[in-house]
N, C-alpha and C positions, 0 to 999 in steps of 0.2 A: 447308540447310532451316531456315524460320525456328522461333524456338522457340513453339508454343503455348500459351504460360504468359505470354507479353509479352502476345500475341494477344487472350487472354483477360482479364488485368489491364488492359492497353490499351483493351476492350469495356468492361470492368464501371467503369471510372473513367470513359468519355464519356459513358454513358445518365444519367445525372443533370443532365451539362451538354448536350445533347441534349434536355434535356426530356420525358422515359420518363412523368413524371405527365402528361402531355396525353395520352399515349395510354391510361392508367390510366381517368383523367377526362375521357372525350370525350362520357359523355350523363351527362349532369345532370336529376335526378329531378325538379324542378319542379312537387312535390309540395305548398308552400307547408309542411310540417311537419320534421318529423324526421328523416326521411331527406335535404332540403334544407339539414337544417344541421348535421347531417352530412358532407356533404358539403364543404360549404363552409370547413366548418374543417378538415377532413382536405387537402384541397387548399392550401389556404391554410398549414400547417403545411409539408408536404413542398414545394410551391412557395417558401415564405422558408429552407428547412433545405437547397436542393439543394448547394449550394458549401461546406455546411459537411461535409455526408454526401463527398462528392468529394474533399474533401481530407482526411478519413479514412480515408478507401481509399490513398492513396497517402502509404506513410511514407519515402518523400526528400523531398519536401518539408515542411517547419514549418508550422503555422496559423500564417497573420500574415503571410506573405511573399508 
């Protein structure tokens, strides 16, 4: 039986590289104000930080490599 704990570190290390913020940020408030940029920098934030978030989930591999 396989082990649940790979299963699940296996899960939580894809959804980043997967792209889990598209489905986060799939309607855009197109408010012209606040909530717009909002939005846009929160996305924008986690959209440039996905690989770095992923590769802190996983400690066998080094940042850098």
């Amino acid at each position: 039986m396989a082990d649940p704990r790979k299963a699940i570190k296996a899960t939580a290390l894809l959804f980043p590289l997967l792209g889990i913020t598209h489905l986060l940020f799939c309607i855009n408030p197109q408010d012209q104000g606040n909530l717009e940029a909002a939005y846009m920098i929160t996305n924008a934030v986690l959209q440039s930080s996905q690989v770095l978030i992923t590769k802190s989930l996983d400690p066998v591999t080094p940042i850098g490599y």
